[in-house]
KOLSE-631379 format. One record per residue: x, y, z of N, C-alpha, C in turn; residue in three letters. Coordinates in steps of 0.1 Angstrom, whole numbers, plus 5000, padded with zeros to 4 digits. Example, Ala and Ser with C-alpha at 12.3 -4.5 7.8 and 13.67 -1.06 7.14 Angstrom:
513249435078512349555078513249675078ALA;512849785071513749895071512950005079SER;
end
This chain:
507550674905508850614902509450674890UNK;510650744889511150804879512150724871UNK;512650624882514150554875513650434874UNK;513650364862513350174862514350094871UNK;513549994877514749914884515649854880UNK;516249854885517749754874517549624876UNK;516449564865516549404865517649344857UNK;518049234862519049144852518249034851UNK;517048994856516048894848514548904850UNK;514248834847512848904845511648904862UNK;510848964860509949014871508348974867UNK;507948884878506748794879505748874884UNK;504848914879503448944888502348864892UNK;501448814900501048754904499948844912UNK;498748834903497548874905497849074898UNK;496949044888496649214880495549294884UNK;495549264896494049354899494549474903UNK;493349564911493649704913495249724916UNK;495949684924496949694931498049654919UNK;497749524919498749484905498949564894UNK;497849604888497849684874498249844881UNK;498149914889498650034893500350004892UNK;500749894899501949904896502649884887UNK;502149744878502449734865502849854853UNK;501449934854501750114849502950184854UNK;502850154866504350254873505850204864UNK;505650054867506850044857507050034847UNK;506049974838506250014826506750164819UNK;505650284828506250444828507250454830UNK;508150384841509450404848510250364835UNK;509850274826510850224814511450104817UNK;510450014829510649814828510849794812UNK;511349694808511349684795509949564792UNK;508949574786507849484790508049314787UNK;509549284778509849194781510649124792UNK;510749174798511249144813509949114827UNK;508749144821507449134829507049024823UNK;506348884830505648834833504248824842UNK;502948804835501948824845501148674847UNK;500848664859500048554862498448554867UNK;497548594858495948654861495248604854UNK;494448484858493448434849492148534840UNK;492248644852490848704846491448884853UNK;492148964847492749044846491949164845UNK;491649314850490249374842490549414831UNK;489549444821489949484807491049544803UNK;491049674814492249774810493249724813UNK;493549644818495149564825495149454813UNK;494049404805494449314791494749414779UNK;494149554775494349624766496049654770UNK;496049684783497849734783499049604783UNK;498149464782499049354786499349334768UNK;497949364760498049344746499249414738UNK;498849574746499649684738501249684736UNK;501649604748503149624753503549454750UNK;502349384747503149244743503549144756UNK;503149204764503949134780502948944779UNK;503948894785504048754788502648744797UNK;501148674794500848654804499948464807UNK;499848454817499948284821500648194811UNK;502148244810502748114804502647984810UNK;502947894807503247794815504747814824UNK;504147804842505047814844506547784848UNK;506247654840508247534841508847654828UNK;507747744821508347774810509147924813UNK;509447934821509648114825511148114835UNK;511948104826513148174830513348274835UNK;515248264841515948384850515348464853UNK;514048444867513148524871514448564882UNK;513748724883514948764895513848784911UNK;512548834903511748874917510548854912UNK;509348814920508148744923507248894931UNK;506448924927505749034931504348984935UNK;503648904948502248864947501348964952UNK;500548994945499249104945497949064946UNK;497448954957496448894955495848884966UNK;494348844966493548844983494148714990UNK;494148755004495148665015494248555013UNK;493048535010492148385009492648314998UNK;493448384990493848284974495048254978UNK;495748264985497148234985497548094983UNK;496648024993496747884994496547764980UNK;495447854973495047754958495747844950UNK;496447964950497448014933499047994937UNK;499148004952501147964950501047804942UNK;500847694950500647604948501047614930UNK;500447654924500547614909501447684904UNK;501947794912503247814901504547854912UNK;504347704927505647714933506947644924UNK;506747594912508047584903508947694902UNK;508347834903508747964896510147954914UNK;509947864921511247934933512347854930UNK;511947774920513947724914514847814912UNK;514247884905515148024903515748114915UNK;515048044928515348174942515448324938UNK;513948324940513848464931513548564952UNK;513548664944513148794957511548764958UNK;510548724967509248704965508748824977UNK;508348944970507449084978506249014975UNK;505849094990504149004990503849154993UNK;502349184990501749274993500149224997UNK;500249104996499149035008499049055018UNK;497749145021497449195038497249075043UNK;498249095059497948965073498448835066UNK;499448815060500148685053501748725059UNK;502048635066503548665068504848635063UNK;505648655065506948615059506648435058UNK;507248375071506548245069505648155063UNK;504548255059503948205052504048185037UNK;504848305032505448275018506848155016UNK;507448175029508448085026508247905024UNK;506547905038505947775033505447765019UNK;505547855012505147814997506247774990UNK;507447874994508447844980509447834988UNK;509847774999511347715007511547775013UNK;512347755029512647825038513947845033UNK;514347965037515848005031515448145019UNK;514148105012513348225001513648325009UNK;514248424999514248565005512948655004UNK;512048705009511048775014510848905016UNK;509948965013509749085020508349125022UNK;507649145031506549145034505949355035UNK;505049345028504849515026502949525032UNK;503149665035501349695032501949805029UNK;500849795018500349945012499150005017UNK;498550115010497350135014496850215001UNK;495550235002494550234988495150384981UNK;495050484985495950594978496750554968UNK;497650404967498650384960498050344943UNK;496350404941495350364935495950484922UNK;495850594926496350764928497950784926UNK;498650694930500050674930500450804940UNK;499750794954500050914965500050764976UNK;499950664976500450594987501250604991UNK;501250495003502850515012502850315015UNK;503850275013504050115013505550095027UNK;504550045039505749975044506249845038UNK;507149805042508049705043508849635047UNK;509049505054509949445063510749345052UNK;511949285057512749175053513349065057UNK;513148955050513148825064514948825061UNK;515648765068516848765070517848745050UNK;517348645049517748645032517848735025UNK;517348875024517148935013518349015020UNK;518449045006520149135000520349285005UNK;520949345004521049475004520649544987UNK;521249454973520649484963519249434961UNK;518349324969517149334967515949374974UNK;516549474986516149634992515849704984UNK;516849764978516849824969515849834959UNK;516149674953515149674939513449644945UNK;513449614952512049614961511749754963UNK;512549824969512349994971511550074960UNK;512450034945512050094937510350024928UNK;510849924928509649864922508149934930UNK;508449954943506949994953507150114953UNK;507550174946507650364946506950334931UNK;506350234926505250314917504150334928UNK;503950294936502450294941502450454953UNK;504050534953504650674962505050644972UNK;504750644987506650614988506250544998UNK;507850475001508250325008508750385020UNK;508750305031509450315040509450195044UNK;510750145054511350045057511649995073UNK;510549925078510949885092512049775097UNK;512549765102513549625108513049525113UNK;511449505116510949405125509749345120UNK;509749215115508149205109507549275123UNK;507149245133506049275138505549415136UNK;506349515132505849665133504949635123UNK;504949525114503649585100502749575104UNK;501949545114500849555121500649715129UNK;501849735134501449845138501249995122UNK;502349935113501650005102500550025094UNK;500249865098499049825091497449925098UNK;498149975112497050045121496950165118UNK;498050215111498150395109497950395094UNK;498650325087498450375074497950265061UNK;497550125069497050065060495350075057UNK;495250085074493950155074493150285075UNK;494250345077494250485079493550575072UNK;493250535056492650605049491150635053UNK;490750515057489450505058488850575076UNK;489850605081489550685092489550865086UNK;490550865073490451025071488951025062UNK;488650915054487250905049486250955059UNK;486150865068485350885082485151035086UNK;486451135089486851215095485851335087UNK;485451305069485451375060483651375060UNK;483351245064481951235071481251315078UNK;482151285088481551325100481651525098UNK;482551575093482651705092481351745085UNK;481251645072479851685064478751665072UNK;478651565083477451575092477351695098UNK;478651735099478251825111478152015101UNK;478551935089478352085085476452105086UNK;476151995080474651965077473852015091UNK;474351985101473452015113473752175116UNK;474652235113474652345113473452445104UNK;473052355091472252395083472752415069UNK;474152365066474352375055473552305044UNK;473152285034472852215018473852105023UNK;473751955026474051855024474851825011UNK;475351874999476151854985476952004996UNK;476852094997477552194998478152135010UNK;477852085023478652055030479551955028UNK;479451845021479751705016481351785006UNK;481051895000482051934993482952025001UNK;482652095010482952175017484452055024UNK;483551965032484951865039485551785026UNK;485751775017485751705013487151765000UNK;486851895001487752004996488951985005UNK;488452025020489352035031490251945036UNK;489551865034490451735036491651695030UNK;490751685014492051665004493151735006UNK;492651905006493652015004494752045015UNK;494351985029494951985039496051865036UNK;495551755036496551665028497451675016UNK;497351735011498151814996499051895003UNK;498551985011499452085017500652045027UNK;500351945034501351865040502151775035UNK;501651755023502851695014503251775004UNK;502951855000503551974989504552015000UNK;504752085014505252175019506152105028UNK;505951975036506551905042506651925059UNK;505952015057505952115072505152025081UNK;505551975094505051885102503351965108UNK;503151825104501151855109501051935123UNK;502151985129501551985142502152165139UNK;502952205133502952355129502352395120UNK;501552325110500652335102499552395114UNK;499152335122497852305129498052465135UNK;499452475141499352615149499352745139UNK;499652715129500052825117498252875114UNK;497652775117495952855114495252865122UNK;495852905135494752855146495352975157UNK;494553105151494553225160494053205176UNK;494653315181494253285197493253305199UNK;492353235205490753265205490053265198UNK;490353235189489553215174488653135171UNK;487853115157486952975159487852865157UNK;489052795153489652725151490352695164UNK;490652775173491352735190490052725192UNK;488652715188487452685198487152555196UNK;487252535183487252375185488052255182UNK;489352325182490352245186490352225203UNK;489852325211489552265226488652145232UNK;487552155220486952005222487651895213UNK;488951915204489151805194490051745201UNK;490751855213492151805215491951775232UNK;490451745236490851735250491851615254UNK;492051645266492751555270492151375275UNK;490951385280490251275285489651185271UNK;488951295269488051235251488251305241UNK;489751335234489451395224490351315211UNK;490451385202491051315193492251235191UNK;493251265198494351175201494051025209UNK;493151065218492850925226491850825216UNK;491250885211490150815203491250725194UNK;492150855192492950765177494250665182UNK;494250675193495150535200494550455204UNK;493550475211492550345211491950275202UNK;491550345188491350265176492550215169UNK;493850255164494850195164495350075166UNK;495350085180494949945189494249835190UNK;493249895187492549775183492649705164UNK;493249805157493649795146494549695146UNK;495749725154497049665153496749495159UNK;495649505169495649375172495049275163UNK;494149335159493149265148494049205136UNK;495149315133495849265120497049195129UNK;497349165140497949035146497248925146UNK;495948925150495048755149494748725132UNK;494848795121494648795116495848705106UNK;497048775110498348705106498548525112UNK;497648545126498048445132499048385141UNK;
end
């Protein structure tokens, strides 16, 4: 995030854990002014109380005590939701913008906290946004603004970048590519090191070997912007070792595309029963 959001009142956080405090940093860097942040975290990790000390920021005020809030940011596990709104649904007098970044919690579900009519926006991120190389979808229940698009936009470009669907239900299907997704390129980075190993590599040399490759393949597609599928042909001479086993990666019955639609799928459903 390079530009601060343009608050005209202040901005609530709600839970400073990994997710919370990565963004917290984005805006503060961006140049939030830190009295315009409010935090709500009984037990915050150290580094998120050193930076809450250093910058003076507001944290568990009482909260009948907390004015012209403009937007409500919850950063917390989907099991807390039910015992921490509860204590500070005072904070929706103000009809503030409430972004949830609570995986499988729905729009509805925040409005049952703080009024139907709350304007909402319901996101997943995914763990990269650790690194500030995430990517954060985002939906909007009918209430929210065209200015608190916007300021939602920018506030989740600390964690890299946003995109924007029309339909809650697609966040499930985001939730299948890119909320989970990392941990399938983890996987992917595995299995390469297995197989370097069986070839006979040193187990640290192969482990580093994919693990180079992966990242760097990923860097390169976002440094260059060039779509993955002319990337893939740009290294992959005719007959080569790379067309040899892209023939088994890419079959058509069992290979990697099918594998990765059929796990998806079962992704996307799972984060449906999960919403409810």
């Amino acid at each position: 995030m390079t530009n601060a959001p343009e608050l005209a009142g202040k901005l609530v956080l709600i839970g400073a854990g990994k997710m919370g405090s990565a963004m917290l940093q984005g805006w503060l860097e961006a140049g939030v002014k830190p009295s315009q942040v409010v935090i709500f975290d009984p037990l915050p990790p150290p580094e998120t109380v050193d930076l809450i000390a250093r910058h003076a920021i507001s944290h568990n005020p009482a909260p009948d005590s907390v004015t012209s809030i403009e937007a409500i940011l919850v950063a917390i596990k989907p099991q807390m939701i039910d015992d921490v709104l509860p204590s500070i649904a005072v904070l929706a007098k103000h009809k503030p913008l409430v972004v949830s970044v609570v995986a499988g919690k729905t729009i509805s579900a925040f409005q049952g906290h703080f009024g139907a009519g709350t304007p909402v926006i319901r996101t997943i991120p995914n763990t990269p946004a650790a690194v500030g190389r995430g990517i954060t979808a985002m939906a909007a229940s009918s209430e929210v603004s065209a200015h608190q698009m916007t300021l939602a936009t920018a506030l989740l470009t600390s964690l890299g970048e946003v995109v924007i669907v029309d339909n809650e239900s697609l966040i499930d299907a985001c939730t299948a590519i890119s909320g989970s997704g990392p941990a399938y390129v983890f996987y992917m980075a595995e299995c390469m090191t297995a197989a370097g190993i069986k070839l006979g590599l040193p187990a640290d040399i192969a482990e580093q070997l994919a693990r180079a490759t992966v990242s760097g393949a990923g860097e390169l597609m976002r440094a260059t912007g060039i779509p993955a599928g002319t990337l893939r042909e740009n290294v992959t001479s005719p007959k080569g070792t790379t067309y040899a086993a892209l023939q088994v990666l890419m079959a058509d019955a069992d290979g990697m595309k099918q594998l990765m639609i059929r796990a998806t799928a079962e992704a996307e459903n799972r984060s449906r029963e999960l919403a409810g």
